[in-house]
N, CA and C of each residue as an Amber inpcrd file, in Angstrom:
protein
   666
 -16.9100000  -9.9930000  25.7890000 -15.7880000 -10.1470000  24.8800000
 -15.2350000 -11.5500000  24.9980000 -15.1160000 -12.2220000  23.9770000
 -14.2710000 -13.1670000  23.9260000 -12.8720000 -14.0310000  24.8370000
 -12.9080000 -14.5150000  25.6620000 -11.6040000 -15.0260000  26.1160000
 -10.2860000 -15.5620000  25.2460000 -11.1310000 -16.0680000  24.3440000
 -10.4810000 -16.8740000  23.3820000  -8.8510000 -16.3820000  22.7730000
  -7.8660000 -16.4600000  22.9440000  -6.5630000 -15.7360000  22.9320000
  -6.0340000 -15.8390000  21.4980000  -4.8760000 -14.6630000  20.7060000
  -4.8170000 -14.6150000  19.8390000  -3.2520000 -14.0120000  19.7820000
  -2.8330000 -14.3160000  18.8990000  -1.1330000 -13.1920000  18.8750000
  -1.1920000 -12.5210000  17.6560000  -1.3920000 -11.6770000  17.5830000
  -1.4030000 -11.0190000  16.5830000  -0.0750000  -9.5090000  16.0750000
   0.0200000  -9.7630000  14.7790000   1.1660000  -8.5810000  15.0040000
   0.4410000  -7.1700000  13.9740000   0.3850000  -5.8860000  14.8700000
   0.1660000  -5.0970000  13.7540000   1.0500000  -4.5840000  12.8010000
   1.2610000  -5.0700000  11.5950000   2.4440000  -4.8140000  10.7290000
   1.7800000  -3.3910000   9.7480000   2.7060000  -2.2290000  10.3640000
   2.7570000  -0.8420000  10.0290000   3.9960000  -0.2700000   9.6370000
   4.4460000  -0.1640000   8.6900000   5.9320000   0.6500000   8.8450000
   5.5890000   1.9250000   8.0770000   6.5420000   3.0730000   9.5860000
   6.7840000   4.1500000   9.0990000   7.1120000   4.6430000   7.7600000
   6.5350000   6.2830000   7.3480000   6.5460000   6.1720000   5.8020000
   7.8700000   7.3900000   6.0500000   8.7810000   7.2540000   5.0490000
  10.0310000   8.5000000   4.8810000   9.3540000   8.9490000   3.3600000
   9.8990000  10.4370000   3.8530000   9.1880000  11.0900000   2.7680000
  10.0650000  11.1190000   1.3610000  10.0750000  11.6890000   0.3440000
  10.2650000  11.0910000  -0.9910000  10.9190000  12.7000000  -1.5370000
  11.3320000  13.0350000  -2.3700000  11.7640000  14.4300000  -3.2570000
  11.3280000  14.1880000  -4.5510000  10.7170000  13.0240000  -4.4890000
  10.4430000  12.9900000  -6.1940000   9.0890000  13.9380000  -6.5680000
   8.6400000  14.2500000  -7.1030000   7.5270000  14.9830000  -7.4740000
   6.4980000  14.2300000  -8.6300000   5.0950000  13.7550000  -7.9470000
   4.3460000  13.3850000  -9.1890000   3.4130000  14.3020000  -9.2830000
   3.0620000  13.9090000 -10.7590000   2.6840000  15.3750000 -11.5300000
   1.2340000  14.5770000 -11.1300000   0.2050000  15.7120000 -10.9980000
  -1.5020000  15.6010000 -10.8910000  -1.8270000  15.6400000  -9.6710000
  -1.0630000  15.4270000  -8.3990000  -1.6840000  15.1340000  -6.6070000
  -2.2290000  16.1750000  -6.7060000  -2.6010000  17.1210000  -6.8820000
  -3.0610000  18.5800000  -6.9060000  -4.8390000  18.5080000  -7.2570000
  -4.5290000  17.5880000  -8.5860000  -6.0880000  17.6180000  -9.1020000
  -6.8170000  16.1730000  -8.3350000  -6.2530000  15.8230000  -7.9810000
  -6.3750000  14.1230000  -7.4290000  -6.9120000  15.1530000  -5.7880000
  -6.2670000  15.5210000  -5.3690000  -6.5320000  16.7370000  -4.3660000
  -8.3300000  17.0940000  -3.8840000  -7.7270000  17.8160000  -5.2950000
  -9.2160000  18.5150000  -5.1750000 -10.7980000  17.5920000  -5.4990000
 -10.2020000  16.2930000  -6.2970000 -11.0680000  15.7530000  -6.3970000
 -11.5990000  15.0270000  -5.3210000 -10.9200000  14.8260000  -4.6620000
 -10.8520000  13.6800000  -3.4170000 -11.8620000  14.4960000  -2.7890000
 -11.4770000  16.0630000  -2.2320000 -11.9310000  16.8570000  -0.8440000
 -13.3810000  17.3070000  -1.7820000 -13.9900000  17.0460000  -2.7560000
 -14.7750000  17.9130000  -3.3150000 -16.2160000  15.9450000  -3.0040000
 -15.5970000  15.2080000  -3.3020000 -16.3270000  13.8050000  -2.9800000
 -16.6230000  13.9240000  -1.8650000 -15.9200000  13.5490000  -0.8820000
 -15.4010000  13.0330000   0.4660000 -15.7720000  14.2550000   1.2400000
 -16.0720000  15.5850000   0.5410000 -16.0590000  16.9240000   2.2820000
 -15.0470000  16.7020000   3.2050000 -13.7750000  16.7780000   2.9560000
 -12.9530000  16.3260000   3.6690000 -11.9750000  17.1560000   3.2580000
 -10.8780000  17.5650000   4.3420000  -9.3400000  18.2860000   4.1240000
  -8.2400000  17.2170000   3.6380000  -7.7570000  16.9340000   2.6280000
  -7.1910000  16.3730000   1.8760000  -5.6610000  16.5620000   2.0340000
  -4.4830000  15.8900000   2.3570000  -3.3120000  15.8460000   2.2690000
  -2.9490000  14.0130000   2.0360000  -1.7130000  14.6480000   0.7440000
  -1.5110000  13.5140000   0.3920000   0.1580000  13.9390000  -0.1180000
   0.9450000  12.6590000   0.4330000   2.1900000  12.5870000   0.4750000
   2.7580000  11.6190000  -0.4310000   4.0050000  11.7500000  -1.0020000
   4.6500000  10.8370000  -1.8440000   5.6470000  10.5540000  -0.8060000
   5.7410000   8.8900000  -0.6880000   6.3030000   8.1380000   0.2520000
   7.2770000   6.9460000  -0.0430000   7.9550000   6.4280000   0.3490000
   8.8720000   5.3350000   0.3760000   8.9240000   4.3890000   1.4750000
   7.8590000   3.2360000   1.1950000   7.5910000   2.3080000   2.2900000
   8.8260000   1.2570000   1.9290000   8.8570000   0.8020000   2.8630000
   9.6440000  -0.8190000   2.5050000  10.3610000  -0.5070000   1.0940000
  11.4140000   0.1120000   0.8160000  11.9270000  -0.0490000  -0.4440000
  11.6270000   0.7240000  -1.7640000  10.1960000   0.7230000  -1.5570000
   9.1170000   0.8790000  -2.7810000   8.9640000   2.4820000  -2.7850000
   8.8220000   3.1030000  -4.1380000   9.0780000   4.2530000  -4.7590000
   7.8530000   4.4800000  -5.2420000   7.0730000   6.0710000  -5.1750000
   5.8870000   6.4750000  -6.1240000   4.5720000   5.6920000  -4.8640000
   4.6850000   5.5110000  -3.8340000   3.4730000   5.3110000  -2.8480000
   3.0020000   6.7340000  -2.3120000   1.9990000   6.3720000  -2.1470000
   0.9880000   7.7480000  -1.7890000   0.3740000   7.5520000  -0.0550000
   0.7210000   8.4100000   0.5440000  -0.2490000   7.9140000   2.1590000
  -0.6070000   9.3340000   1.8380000  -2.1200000   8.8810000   1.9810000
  -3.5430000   9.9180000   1.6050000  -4.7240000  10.1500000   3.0740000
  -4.3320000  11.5060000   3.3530000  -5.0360000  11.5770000   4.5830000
  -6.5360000  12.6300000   4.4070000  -7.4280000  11.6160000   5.1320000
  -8.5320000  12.4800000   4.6990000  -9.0650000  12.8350000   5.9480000
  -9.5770000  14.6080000   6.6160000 -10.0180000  14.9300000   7.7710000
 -11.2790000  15.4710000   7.6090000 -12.1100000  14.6390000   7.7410000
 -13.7330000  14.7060000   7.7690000 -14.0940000  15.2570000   9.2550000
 -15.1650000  16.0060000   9.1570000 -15.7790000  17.0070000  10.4080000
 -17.2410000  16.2250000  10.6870000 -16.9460000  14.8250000  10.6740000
 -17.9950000  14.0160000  11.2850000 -17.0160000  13.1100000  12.6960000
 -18.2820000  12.4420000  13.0190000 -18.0320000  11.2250000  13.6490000
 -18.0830000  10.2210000  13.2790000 -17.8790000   8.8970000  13.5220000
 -18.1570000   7.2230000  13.2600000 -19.3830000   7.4290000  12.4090000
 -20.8530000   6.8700000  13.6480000 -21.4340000   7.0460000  13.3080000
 -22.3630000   7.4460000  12.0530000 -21.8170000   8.9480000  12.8040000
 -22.9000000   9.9610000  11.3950000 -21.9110000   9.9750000  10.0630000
 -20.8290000   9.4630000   9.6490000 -20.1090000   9.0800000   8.7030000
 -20.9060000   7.7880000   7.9250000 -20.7780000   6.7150000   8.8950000
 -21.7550000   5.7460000   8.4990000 -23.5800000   5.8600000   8.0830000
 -23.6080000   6.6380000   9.0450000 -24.9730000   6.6710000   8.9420000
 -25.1480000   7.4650000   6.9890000 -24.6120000   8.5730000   7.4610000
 -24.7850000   9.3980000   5.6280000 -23.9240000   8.3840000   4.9240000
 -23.3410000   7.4080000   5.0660000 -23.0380000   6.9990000   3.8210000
 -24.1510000   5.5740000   3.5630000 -24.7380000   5.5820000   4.4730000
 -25.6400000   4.5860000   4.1480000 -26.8630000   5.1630000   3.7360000
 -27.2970000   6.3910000   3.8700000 -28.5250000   7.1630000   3.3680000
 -28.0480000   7.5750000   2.1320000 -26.5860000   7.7100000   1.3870000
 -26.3110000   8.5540000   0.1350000 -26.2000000   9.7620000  -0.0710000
 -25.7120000  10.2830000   1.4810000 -25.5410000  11.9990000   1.0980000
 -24.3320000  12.1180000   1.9560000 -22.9060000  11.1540000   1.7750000
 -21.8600000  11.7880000   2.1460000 -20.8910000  11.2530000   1.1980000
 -20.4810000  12.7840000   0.6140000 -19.9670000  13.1490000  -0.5450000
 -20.8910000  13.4720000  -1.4340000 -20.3810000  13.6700000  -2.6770000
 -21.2240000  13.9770000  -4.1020000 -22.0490000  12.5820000  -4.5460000
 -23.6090000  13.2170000  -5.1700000 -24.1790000  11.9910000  -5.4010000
 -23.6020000  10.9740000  -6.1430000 -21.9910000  11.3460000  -6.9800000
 -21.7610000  10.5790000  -7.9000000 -21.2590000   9.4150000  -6.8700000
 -20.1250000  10.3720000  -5.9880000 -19.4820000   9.3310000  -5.1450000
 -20.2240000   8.2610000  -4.1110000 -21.2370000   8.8570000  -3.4260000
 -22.0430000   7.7200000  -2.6530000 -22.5340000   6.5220000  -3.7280000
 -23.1160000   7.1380000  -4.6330000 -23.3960000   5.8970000  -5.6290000
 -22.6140000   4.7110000  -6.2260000 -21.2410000   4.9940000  -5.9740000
 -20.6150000   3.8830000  -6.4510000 -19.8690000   3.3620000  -5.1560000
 -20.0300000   4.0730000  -3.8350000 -19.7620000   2.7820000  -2.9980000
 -20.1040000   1.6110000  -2.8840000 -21.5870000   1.6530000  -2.8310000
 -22.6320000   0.4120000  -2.7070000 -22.0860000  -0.6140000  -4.1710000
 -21.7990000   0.2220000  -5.3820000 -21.7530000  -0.4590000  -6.9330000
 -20.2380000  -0.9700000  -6.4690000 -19.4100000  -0.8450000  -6.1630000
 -17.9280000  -1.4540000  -6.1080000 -17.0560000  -0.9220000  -7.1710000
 -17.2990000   0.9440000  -7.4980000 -17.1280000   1.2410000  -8.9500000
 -15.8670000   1.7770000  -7.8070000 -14.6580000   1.7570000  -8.1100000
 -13.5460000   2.2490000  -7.2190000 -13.1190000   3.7860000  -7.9570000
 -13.5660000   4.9580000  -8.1050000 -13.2510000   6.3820000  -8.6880000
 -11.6440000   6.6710000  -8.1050000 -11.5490000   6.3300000  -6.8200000
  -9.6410000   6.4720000  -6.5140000  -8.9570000   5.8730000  -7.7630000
  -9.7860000   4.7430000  -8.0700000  -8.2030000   4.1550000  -8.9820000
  -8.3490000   4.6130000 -10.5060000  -9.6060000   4.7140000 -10.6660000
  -9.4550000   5.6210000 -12.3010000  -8.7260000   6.8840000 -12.2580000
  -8.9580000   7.5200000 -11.0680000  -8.0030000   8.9130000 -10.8780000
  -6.4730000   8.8350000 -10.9100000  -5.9700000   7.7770000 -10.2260000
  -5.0730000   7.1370000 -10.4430000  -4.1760000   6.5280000 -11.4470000
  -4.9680000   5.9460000 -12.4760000  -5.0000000   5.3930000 -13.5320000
  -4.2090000   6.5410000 -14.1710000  -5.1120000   7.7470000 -14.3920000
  -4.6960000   9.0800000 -15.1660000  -3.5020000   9.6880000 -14.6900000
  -3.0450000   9.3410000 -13.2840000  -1.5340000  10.2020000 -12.7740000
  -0.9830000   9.2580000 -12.6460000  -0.8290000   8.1660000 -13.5890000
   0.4060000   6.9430000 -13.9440000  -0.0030000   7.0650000 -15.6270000
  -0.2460000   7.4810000 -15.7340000  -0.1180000   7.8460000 -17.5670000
   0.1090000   8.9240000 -17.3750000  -0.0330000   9.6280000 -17.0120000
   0.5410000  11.1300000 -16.8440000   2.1570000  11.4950000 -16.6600000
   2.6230000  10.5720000 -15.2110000   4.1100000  10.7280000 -14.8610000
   4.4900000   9.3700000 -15.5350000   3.8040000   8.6040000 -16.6080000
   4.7040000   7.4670000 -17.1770000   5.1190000   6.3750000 -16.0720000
   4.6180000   5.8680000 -14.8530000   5.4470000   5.1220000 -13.8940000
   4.0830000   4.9340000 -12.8370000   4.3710000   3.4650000 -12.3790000
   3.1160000   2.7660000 -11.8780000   3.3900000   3.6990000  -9.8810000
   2.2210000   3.9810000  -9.6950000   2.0680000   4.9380000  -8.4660000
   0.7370000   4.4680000  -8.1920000   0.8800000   4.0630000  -6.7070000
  -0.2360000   3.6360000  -5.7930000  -0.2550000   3.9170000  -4.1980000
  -1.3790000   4.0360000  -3.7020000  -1.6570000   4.3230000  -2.2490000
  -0.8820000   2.9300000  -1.1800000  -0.3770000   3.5470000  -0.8350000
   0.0540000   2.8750000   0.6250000  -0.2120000   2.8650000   1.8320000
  -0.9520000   3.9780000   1.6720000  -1.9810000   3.8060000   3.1540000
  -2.5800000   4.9800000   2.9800000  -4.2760000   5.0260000   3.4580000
  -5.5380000   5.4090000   3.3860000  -6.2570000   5.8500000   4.7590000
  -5.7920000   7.2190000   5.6600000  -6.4270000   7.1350000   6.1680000
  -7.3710000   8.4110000   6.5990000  -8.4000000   7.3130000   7.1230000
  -9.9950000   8.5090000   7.0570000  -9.7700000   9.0580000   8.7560000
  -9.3220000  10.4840000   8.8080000  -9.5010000  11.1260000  10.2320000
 -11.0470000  11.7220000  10.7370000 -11.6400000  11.3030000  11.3650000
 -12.6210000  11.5230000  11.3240000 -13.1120000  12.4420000  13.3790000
 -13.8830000  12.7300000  13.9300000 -13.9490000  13.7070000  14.7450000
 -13.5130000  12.8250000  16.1990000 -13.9530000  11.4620000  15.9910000
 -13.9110000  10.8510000  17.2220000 -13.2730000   9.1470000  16.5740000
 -12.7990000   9.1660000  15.8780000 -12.1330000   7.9020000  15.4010000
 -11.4520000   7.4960000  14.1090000 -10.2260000   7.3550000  14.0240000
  -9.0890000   7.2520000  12.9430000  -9.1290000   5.7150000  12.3560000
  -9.1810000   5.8440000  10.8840000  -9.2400000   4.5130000  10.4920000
  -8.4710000   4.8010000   9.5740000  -7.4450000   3.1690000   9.1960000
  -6.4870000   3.5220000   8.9630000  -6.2720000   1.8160000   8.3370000
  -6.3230000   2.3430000   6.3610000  -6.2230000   1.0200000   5.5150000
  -4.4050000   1.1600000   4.8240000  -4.1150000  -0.2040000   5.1610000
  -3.0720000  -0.3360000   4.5010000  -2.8110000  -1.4050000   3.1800000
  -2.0300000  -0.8220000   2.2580000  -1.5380000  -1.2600000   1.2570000
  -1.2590000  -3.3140000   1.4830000  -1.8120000  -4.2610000   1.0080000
  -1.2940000  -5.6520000   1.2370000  -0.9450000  -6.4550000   0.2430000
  -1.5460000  -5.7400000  -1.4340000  -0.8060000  -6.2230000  -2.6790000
  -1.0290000  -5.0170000  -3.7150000  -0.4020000  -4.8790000  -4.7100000
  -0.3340000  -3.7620000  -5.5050000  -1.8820000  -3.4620000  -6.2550000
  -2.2690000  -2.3340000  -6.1270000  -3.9280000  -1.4660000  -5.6940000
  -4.7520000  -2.0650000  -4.9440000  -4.7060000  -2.4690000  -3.8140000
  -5.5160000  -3.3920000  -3.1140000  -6.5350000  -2.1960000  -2.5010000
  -5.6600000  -0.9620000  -1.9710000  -6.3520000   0.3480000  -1.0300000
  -7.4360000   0.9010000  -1.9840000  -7.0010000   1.3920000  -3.1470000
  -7.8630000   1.8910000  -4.4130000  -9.2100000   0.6160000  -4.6630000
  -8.5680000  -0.3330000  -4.6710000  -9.8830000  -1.1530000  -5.3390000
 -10.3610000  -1.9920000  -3.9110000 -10.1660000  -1.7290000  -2.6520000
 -10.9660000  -2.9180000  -1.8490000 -11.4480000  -1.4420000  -0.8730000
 -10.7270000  -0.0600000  -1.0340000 -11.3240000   0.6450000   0.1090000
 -13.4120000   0.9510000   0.4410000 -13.4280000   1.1690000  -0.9090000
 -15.2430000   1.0000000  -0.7800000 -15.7780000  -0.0710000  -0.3660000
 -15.5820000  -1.1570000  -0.1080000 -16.3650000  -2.2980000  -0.0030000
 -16.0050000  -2.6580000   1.9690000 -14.2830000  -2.0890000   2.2220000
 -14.0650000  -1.9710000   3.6280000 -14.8520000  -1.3080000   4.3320000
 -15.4720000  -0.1150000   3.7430000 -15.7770000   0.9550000   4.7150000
 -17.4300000   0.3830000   4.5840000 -18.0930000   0.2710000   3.5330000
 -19.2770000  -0.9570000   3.7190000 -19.1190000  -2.1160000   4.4880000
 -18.3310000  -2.1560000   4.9170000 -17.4700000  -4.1600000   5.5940000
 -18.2980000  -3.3710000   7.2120000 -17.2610000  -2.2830000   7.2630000
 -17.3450000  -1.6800000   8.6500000 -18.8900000  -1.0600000   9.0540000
 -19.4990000  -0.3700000   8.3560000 -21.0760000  -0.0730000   8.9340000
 -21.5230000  -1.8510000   8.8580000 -21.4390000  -2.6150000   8.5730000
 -22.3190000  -3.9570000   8.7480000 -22.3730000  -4.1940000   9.7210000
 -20.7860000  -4.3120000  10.2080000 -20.0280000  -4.8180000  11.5400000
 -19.9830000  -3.4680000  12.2410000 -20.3760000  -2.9700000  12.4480000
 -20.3440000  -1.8220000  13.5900000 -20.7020000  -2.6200000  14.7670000
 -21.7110000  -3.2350000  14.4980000 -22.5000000  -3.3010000  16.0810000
 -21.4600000  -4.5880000  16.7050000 -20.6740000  -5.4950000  16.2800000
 -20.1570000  -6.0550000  16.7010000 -18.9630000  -5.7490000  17.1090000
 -18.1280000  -4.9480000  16.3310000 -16.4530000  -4.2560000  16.8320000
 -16.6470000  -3.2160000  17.7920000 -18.5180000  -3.0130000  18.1680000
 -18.6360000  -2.0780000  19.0760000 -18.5060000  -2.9520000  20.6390000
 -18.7730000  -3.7980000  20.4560000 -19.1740000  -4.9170000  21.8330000
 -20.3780000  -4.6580000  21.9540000 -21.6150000  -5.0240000  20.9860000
 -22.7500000  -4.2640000  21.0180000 -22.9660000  -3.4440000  21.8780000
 -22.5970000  -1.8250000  20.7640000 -22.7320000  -0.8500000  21.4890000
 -22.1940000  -0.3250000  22.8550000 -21.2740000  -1.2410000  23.2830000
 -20.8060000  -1.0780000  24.8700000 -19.3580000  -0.1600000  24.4240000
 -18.8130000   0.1810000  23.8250000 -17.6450000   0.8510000  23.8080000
 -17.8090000   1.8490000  21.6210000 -16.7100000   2.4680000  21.7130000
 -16.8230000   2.8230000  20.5160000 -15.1480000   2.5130000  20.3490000
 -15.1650000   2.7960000  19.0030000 -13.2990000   2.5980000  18.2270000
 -13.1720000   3.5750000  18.1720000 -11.8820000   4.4490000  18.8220000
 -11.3160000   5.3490000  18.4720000  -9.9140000   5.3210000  17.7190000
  -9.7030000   4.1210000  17.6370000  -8.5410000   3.7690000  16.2000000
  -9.3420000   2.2800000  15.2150000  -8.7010000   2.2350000  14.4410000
  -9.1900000   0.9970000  13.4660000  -8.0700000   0.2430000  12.7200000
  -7.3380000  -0.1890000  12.3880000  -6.4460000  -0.7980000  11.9040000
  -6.7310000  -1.7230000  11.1890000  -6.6200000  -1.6180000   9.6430000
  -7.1470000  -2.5070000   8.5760000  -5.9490000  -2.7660000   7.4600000
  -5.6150000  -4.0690000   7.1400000  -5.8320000  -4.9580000   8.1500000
  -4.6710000  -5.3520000   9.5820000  -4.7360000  -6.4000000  10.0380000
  -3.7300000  -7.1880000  10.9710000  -3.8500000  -8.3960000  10.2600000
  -2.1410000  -9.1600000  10.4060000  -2.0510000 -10.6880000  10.6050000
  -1.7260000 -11.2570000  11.4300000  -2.0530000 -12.6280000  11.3990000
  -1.7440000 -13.2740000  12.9240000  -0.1110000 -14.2550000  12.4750000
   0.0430000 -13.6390000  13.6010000   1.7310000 -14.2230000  13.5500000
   1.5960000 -15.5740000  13.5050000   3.3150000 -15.7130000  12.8990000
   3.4650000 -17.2780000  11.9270000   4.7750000 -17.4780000  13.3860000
   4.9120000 -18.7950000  12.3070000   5.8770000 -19.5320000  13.6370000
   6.2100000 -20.5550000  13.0780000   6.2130000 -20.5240000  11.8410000
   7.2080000 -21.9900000  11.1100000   7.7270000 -20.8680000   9.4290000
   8.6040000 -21.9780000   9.2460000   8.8990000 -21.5160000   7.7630000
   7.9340000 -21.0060000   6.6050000   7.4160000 -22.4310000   6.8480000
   6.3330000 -22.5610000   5.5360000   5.1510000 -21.4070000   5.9930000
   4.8580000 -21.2720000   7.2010000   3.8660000 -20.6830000   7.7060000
   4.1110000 -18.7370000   6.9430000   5.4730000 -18.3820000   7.3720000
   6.1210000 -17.2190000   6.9250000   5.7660000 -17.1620000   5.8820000
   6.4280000 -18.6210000   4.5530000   5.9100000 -18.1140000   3.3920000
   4.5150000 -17.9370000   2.9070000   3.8280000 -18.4600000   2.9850000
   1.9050000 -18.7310000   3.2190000   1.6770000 -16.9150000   3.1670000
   2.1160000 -16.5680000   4.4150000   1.7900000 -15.2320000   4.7890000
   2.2430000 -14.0950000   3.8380000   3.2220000 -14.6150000   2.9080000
   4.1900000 -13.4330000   1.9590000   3.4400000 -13.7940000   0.9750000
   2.9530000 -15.0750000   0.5730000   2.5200000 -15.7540000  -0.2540000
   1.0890000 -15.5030000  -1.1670000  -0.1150000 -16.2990000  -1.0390000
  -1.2550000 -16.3440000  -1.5480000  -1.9120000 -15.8600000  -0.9530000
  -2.0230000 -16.5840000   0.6320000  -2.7690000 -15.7430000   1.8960000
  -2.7780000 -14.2630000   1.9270000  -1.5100000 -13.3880000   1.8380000
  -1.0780000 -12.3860000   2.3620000  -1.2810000 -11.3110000   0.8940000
  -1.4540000 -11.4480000   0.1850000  -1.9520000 -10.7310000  -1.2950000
  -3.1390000 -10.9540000  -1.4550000  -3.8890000 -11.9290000  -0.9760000
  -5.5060000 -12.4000000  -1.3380000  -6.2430000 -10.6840000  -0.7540000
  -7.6070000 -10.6000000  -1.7260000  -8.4930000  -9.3410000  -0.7560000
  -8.8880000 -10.0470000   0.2070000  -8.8830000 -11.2970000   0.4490000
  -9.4670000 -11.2000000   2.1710000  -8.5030000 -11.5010000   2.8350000
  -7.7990000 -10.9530000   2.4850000  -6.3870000 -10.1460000   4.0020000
  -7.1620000  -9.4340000   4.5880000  -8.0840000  -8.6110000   4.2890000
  -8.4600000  -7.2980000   4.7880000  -9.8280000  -8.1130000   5.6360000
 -10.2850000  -8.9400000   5.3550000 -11.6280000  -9.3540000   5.8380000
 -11.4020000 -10.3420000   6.9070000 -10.6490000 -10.3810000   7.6100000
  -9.9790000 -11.6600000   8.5840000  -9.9410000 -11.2440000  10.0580000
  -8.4530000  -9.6520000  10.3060000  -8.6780000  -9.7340000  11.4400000
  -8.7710000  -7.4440000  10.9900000  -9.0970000  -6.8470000  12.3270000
  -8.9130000  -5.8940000  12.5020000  -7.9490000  -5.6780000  13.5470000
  -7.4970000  -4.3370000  13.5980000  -6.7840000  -3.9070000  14.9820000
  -7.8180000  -2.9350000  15.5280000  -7.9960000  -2.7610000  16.5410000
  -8.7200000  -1.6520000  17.4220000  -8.1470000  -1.2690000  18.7720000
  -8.5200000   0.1690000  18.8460000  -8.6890000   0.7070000  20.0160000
 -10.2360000   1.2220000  20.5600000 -10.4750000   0.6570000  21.7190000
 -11.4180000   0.7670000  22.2870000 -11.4310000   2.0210000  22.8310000
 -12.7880000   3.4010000  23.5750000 -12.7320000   3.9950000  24.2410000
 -12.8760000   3.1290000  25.6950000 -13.1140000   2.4090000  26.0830000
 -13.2920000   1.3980000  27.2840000 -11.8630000   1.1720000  27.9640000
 -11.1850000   0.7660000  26.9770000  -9.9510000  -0.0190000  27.1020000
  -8.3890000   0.6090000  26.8160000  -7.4560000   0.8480000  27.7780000
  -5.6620000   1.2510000  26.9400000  -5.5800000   0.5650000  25.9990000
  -5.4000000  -0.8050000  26.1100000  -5.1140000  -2.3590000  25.1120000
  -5.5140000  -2.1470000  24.1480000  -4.7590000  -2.2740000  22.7880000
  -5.5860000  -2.5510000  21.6860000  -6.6310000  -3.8650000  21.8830000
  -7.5830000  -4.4470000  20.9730000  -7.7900000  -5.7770000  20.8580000
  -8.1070000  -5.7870000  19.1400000  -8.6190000  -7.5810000  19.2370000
  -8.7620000  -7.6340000  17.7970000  -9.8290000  -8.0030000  17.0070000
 -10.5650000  -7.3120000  16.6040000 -11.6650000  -7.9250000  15.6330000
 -11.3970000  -8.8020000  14.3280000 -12.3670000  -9.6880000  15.1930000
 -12.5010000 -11.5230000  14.2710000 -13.6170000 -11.3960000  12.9890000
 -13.1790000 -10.7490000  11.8380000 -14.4790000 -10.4190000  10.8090000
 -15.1440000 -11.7190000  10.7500000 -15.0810000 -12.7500000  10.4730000
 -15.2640000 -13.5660000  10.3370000 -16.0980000 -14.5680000  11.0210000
 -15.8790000 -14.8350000  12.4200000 -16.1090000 -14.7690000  13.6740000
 -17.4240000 -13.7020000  14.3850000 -16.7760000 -12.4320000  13.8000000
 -17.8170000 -11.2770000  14.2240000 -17.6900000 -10.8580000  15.5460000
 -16.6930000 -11.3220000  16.4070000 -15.8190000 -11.0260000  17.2870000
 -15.0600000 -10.6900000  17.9960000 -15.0480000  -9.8250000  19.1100000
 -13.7430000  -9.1620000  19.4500000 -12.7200000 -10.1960000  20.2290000
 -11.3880000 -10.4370000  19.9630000 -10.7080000 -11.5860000  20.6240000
  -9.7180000 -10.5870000  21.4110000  -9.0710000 -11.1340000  22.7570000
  -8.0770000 -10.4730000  23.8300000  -7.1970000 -11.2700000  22.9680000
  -5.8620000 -10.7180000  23.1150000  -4.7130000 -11.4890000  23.0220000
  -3.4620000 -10.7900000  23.2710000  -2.0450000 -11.1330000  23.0170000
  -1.2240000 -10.6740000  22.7710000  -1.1660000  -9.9510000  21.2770000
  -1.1200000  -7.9500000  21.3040000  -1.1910000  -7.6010000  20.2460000
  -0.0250000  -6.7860000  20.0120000   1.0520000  -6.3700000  19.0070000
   1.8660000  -5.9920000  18.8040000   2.1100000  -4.8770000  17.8300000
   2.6160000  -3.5560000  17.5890000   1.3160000  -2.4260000  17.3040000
   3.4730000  -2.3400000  16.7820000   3.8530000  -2.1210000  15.3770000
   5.1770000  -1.8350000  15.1720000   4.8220000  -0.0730000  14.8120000
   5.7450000   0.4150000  14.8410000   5.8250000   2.2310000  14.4250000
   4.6640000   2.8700000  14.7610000   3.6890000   2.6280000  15.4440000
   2.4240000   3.2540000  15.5310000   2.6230000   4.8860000  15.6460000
């Protein structure tokens, strides 16, 4: 592993739950768990301010691995759905599309996460549909890079945190981060958060790099 030091902050905030009611989570529901083979719960939430967010939990009866592995052979989920991972065809957000014409009012995912038998991964919202339209191409990001966020093969992730930024420390730096940087899709392609089975410590995967870096890591509401 890397010596090379890093500060990184994991920026997570707790979700409070909502009374509003949107019309369709039901069929959005069933569509999800009927793709995915997965137990489906999905909440209407109020992150930071923001009204009509969705944190969508999916509990798959695999592991890492054999998650990766069938989605790289094309037999996890329906043939429609494996087929458009690889294509970059995003089916969350057309579903989506239809339950914001439906309740009249723009509604999006705020956080995405896949529970899986031996490791939780866990995508967050970084500009408006970023989860819907960058989650297929993440979870392709992640079988590439397996063998490296593994420490080749020397440990496995039993958390994932997608993405992290690395803490600022000037003005301008703050804005940068609220800014172009911090809305761009490769927010998500920069750093990861992880938990190791090896290790208490989180650490951080360097996509980029291809790297796991030690540092000071800072994990808010986990």
């Amino acid at each position: 592993m890397s010596t090379r030091s890093k500060k990184i902050l994991f920026r997570y905030k707790s979700t409070t739950s909502s009374d509003r009611e949107i019309i369709g989570l039901e069929s959005l529901k069933s569509n999800l768990e009927k793709e995915f083979y997965s137990n489906i719960t999905i909440r209407n939430s109020t992150t930071c301010c923001e009204q009509n967010n969705l944190v969508i939990e999916m509990v798959c009866n695999l592991g890492l691995l054999e998650m990766l592995f069938h989605l790289q052979q094309g037999i996890w989920g329906t043939e429609e759905c494996t087929s458009t991972i690889f294509k970059g065809n995003p089916k969350i957000s057309n579903q989506l599309q239809n339950i914001r014409d439906i309740n009249k009012v723009f509604i999006e995912i705020e956080e995405l996460s896949l529970i899986l038998n031996d490791c939780t991964i866990i995508i967050k919202k970084i500009y408006p549909k970023s989860v819907e339209l960058e989650y297929e191409n993440i979870i392709r990001i992640l079988a590439d890079n397996y063998i490296f966020l593994s420490n080749q093969l020397a440990a496995s992730p039993s958390e994932i945190f997608i993405p992290i930024f690395e803490e600022v420390s000037s003005i301008n730096d703050v804005a940068n981060m609220v800014g172009e940087n911090r809305i761009s899709a490769d927010g998500y392609y920069s750093y990861w958060g992880l938990y190791l089975n090896i290790l208490e410590d989180p650490v951080i995967f360097d996509l980029k790099n291809k790297c796991l870096v030690s540092g000071d890591v800072l994990l808010f509401n986990r």
